[in-house]
N, C-alpha and C positions, 0 to 999 in steps of 0.2 A: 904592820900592814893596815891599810883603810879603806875603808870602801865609799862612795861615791856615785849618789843617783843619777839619772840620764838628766842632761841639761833643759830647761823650761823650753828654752830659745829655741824655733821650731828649727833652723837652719843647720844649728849645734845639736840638737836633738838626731836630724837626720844621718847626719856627718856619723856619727855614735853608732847608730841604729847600722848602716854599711858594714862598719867596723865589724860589728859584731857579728850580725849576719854573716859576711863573712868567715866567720870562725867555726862557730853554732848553726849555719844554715836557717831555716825555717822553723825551728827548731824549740824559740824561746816568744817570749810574750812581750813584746817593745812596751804596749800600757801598762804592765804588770807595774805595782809602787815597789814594787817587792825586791825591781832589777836594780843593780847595783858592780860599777866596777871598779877592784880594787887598785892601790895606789902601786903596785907593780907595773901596772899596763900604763906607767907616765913617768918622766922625767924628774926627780924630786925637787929640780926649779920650776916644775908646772904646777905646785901646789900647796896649799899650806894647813897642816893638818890640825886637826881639830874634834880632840878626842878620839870616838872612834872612827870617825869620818874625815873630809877632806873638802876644802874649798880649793877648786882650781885659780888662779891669777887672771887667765885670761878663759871667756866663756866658750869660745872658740877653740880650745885645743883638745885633742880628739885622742884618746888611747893607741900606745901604738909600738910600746916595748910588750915583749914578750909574749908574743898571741901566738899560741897554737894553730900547724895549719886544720883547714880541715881533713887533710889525711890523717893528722895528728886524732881528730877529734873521732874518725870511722878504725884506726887501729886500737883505741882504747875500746871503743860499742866492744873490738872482736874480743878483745880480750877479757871485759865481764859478762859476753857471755859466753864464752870459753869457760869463768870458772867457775 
């Protein structure tokens, strides 16, 4: 598994930023340096890895295996804090 900062390119940037939102809601910090999405949520012909990280092939392609819905994301909240 790798992980993989949000793209420079404002357009690919936003594209990302959706995705994510998406998932996480409002939830997380798009400026954060800190965000990072791993090589599961891609194609493994979208990317070429590179240690612990990843350079995508094209700047353009957008995360889009495996994403949790956000039901997914509010039945987990119940369940830590359930225990």
């Amino acid at each position: 598994m790798f992980g993989c900062r949000l793209p420079k390119l404002e357009s690919a940037r936003h594209a990302w930023e959706l995705v994510i939102t998406s998932v996480v809601g409002d939830d997380w910090n798009p400026k954060s340096k800190f965000t990072f999405v791993c090589s599961e949520h891609f194609l493994e012909t979208d990317y070429i890895p590179s240690g612990v990280s990843f350079r995508l092939k094209n700047v353009k392609t957008v995360p889009t295996l495996n994403l949790p819905s956000r039901a997914d994301k509010e039945n987990d909240k119940q369940v830590i804090i359930k225990a």
